[in-house]
N, CA, C and O atoms as a DFTB+ gen file, in Angstrom:
468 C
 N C O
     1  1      83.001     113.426     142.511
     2  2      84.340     112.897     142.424
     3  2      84.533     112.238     141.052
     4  3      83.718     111.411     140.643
     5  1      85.584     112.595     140.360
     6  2      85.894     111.905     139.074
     7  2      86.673     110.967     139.256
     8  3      87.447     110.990     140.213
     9  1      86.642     110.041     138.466
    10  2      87.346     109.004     137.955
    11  2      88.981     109.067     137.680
    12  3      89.020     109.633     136.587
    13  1      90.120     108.844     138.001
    14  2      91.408     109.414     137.167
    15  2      91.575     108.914     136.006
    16  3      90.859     107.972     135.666
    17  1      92.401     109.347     135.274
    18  2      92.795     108.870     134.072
    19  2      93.351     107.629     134.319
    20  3      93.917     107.613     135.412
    21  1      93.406     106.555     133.699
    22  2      93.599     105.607     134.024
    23  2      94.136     105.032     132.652
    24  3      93.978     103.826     132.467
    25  1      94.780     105.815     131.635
    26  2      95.288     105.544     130.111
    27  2      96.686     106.244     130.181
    28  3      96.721     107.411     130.570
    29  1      97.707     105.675     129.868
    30  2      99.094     106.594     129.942
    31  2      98.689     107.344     129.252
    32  3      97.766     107.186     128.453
    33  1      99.811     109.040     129.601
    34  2      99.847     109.744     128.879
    35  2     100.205     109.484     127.200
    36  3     101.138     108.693     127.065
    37  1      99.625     110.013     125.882
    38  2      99.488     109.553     124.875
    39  2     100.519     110.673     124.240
    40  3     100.346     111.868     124.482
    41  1     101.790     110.126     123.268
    42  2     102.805     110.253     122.574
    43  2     102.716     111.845     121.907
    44  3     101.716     112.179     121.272
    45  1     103.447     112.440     122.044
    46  2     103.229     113.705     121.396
    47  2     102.663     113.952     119.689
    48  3     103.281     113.277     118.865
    49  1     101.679     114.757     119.202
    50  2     101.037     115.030     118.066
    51  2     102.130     114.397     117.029
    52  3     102.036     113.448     116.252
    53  1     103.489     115.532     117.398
    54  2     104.187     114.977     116.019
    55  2     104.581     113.778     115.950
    56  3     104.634     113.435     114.769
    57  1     104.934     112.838     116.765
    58  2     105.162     111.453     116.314
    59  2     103.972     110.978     116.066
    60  3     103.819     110.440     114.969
    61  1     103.219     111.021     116.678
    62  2     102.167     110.233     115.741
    63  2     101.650     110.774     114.464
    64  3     100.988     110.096     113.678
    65  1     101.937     111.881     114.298
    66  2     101.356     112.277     112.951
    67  2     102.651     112.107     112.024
    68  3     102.693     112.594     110.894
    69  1     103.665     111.406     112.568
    70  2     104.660     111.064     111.453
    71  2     104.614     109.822     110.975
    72  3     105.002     109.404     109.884
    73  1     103.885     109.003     112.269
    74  2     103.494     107.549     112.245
    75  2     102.369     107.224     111.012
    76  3     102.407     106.318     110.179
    77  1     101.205     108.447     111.226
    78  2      99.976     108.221     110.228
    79  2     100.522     108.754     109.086
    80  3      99.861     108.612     108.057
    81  1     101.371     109.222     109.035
    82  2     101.725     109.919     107.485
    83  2     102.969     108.819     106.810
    84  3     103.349     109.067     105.666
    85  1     103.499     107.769     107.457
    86  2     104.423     106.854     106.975
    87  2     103.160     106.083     106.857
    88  3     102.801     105.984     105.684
    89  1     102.623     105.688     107.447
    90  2     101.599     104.575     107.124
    91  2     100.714     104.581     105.791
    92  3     100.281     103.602     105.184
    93  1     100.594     105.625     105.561
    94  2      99.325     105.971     105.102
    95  2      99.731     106.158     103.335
    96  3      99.038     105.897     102.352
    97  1     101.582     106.890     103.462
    98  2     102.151     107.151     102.771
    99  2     102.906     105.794     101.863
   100  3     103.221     106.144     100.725
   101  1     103.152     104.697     102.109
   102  2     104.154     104.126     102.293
   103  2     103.480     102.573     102.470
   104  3     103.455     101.718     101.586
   105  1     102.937     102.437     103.858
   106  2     102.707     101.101     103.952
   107  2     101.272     100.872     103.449
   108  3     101.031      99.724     103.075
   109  1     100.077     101.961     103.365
   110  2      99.140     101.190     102.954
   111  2      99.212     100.524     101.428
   112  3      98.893      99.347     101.258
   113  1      99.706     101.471     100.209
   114  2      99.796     101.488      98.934
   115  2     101.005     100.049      98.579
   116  3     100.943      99.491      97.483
   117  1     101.968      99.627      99.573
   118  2     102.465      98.497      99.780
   119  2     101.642      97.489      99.963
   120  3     101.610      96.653      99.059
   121  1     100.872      97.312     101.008
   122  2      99.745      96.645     101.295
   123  2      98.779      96.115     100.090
   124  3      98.308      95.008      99.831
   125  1      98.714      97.093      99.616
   126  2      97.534      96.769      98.340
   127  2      98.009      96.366      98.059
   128  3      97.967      95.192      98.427
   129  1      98.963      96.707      97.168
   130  2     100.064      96.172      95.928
   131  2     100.244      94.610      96.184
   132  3     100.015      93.824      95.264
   133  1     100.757      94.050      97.750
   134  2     101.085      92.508      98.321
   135  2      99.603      91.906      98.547
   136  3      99.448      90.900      99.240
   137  1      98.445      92.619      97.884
   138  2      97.006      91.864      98.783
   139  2      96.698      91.963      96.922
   140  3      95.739      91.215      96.729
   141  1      97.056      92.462      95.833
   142  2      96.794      92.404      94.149
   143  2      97.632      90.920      93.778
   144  3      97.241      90.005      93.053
   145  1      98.648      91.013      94.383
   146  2      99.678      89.675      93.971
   147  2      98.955      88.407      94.983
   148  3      98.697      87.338      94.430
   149  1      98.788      88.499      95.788
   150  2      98.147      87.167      96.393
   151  2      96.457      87.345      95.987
   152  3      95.786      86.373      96.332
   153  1      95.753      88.372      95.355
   154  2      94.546      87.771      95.026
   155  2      94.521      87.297      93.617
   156  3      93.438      87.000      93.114
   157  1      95.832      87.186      92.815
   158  2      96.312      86.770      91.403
   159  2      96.720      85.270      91.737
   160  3      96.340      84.272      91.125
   161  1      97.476      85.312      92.709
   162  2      97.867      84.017      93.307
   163  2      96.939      82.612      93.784
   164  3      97.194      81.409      93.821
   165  1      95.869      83.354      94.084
   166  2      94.878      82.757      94.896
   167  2      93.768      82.618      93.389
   168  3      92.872      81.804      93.610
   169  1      93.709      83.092      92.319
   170  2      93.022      83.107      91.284
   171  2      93.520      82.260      90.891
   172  3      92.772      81.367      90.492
   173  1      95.223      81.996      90.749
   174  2      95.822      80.610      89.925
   175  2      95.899      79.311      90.686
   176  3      96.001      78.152      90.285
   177  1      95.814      79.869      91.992
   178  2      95.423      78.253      92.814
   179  2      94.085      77.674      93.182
   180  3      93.897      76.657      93.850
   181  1      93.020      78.608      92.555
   182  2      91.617      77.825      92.984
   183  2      91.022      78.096      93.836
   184  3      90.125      77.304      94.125
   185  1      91.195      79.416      94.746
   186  2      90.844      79.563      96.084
   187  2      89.585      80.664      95.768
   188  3      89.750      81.725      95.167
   189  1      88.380      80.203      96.273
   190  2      87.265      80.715      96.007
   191  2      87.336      82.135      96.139
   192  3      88.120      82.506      97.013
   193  1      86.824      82.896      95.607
   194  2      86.308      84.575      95.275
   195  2      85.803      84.648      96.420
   196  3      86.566      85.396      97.032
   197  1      84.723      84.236      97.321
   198  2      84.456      84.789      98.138
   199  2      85.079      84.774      99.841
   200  3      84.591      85.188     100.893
   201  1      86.427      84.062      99.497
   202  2      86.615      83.937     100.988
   203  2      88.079      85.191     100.956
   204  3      88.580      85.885     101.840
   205  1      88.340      85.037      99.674
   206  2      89.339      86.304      99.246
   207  2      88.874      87.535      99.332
   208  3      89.740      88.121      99.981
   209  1      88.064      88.265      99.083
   210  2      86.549      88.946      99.297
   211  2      86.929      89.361     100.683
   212  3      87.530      90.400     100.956
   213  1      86.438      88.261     101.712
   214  2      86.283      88.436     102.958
   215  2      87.831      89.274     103.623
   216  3      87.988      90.292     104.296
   217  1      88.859      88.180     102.994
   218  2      90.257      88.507     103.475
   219  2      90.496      90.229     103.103
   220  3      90.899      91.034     103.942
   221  1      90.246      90.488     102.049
   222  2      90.448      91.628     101.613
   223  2      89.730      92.960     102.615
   224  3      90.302      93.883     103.194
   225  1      88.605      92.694     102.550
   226  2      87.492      93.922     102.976
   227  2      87.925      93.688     104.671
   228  3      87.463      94.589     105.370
   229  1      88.634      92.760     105.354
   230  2      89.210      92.497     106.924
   231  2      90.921      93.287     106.877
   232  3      91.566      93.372     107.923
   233  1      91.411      93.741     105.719
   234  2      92.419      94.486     105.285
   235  2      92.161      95.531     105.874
   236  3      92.485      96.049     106.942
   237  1      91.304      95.860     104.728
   238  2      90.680      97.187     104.604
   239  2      90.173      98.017     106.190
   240  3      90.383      99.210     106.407
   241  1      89.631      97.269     106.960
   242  2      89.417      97.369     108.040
   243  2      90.395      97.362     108.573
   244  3      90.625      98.568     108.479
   245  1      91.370      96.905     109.185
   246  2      91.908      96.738     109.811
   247  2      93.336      97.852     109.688
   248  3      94.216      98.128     110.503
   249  1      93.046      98.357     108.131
   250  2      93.871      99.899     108.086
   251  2      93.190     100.871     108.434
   252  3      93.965     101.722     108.870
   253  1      91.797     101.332     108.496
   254  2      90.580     102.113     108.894
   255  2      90.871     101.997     110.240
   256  3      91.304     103.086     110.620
   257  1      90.840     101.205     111.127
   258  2      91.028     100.938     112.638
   259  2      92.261     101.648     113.006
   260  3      92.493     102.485     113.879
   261  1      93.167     100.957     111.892
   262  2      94.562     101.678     112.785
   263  2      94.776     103.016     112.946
   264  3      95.379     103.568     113.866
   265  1      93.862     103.852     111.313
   266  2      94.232     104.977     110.883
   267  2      93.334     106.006     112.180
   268  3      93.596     107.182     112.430
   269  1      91.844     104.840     113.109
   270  2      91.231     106.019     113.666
   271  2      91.856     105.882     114.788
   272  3      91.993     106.783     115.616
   273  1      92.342     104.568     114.903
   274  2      93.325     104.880     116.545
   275  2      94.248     105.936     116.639
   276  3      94.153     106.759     117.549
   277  1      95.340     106.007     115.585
   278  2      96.360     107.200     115.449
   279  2      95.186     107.843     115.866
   280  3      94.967     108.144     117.039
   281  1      94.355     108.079     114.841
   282  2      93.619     110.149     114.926
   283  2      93.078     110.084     116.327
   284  3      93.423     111.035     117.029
   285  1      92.087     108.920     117.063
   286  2      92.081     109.347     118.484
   287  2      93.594     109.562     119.454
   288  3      93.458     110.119     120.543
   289  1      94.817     109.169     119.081
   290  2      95.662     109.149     120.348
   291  2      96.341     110.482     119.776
   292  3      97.140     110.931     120.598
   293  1      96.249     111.326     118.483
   294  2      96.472     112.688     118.451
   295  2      95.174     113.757     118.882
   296  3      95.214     114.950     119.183
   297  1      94.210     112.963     118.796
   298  2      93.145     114.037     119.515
   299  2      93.360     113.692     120.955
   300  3      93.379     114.786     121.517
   301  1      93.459     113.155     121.471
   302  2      94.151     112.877     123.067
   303  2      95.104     113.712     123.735
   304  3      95.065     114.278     124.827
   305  1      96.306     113.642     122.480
   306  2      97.563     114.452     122.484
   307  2      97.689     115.979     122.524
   308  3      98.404     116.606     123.306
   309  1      96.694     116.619     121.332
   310  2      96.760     118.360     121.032
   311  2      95.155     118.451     120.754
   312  3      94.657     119.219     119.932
   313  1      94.389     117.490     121.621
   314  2      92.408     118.162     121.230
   315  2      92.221     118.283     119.338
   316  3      92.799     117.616     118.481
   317  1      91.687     118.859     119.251
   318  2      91.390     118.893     117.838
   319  2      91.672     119.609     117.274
   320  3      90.843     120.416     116.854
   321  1      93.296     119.722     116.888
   322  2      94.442     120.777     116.035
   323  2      93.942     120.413     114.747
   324  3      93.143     119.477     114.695
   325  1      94.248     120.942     113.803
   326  2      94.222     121.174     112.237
   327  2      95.125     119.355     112.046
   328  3      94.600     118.487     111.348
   329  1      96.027     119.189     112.549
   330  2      96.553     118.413     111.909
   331  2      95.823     116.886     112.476
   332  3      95.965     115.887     111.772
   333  1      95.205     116.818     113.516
   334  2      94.173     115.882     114.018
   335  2      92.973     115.906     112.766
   336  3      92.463     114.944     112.192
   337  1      92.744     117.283     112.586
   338  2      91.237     117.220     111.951
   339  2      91.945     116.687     110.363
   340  3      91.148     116.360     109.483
   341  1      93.122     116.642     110.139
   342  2      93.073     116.045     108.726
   343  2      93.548     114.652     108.834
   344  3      93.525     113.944     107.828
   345  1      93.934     114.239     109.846
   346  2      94.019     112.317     110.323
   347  2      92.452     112.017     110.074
   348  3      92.089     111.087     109.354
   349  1      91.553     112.889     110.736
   350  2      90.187     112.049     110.675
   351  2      89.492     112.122     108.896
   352  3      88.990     111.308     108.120
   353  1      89.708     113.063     108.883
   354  2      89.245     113.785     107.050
   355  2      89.680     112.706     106.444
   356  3      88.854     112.150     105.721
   357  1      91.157     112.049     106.548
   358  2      91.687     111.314     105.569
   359  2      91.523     109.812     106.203
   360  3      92.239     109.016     105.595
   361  1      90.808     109.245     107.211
   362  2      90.524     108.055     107.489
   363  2      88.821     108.727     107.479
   364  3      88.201     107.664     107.519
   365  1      88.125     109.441     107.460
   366  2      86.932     108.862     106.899
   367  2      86.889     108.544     105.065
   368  3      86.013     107.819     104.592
   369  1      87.896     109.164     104.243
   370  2      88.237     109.314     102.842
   371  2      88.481     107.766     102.525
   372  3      87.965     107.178     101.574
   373  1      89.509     107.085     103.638
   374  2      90.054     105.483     103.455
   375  2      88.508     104.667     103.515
   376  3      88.280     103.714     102.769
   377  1      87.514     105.173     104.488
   378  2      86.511     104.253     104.823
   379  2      85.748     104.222     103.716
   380  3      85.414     103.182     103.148
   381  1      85.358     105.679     103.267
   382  2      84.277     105.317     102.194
   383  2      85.063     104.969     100.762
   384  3      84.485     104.453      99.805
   385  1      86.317     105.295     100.771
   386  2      87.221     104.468      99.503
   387  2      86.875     103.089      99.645
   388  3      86.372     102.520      98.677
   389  1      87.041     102.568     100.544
   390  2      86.792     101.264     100.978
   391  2      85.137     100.761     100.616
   392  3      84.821      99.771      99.956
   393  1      84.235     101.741     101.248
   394  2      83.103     101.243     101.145
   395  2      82.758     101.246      99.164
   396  3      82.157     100.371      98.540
   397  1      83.326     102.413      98.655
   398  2      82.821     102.621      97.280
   399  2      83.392     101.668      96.193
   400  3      82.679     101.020      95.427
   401  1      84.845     101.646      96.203
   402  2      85.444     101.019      95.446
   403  2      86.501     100.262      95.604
   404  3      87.357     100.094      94.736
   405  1      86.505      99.479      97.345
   406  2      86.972      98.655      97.413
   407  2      88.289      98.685      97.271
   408  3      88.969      97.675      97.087
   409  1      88.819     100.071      97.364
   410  2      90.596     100.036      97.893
   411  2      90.474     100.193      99.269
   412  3      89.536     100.463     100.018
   413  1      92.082      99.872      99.466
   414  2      92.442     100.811     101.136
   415  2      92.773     101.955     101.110
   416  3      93.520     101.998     102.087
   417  1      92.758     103.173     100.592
   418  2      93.093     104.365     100.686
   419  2      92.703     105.289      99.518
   420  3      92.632     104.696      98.442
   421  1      92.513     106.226      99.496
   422  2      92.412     107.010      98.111
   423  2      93.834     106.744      97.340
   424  3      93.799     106.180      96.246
   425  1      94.826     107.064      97.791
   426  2      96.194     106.894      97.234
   427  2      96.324     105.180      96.666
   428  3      97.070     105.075      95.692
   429  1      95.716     103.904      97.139
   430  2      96.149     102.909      96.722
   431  2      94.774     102.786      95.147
   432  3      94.918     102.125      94.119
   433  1      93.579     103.670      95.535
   434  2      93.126     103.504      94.590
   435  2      93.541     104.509      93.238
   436  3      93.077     104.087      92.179
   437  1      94.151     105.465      93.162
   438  2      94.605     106.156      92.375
   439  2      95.824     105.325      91.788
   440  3      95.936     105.381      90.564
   441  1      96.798     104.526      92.512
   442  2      97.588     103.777      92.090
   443  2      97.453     102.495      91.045
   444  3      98.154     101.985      90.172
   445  1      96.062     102.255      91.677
   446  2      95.573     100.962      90.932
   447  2      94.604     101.272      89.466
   448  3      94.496     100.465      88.542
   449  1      94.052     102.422      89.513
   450  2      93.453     102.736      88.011
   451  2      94.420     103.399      87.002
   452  3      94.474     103.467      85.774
   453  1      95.392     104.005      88.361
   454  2      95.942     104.460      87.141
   455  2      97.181     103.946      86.261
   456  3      97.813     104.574      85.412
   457  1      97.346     102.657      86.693
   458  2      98.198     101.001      85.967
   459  2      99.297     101.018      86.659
   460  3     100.070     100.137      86.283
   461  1      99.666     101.621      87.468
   462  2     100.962     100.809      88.036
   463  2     101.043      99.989      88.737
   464  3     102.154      99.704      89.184
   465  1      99.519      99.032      89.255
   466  2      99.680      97.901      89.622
   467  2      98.633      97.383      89.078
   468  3      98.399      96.181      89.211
């Protein structure tokens, strides 16, 4: 005897993959941009490097989390379609961006070397 599902049914592929593609598009590279101005901010008020550090890399996470929740509630939605397998491709890309050089996204780090913030 199995267990029932016991999770509502989960939102159809395309809204959520319109959800991860505004996010990802839009609000993470925002994100950075408002987390560059308050770690400038926090440089002119005295507030130690390492607790800014902390705040930052709990960012970073906490867009990684959101980005694998979307990709699990579209693998939920359509199993593992092409457009699932590139939610996960592009949140493991955010993680090790994160782990290597300390952006949130490939896109916020391309933004940031390449001077527009």
């Amino acid at each position: 005897m199995t267990k029932p599902n016991r999770l509502p049914p989960p939102p159809p592929l395309a809204r959520t993959g319109k959800t991860f593609l505004l996010v990802n598009l839009f609000g993470v590279p925002a994100l950075s941009f408002i987390a560059r101005l308050m770690g400038l901010g926090a440089d002119f008020g005295g507030v130690p490097q390492f607790s800014m550090m902390v705040f930052f890399i709990a960012l970073g996470v906490g867009v990684i989390g959101y980005n694998a929740w979307l990709t699990w509630r579209g693998k939920r939605a359509a199993g593992w379609a092409p457009a699932v397998i590139g939610m996960a491709i592009w949140t493991l890309a955010c993680a090790l961006t994160l782990f290597f050089f300390r952006a949130f996204s490939p896109i916020s780090l391309a933004l940031a070397y390449g001077g527009l913030y």
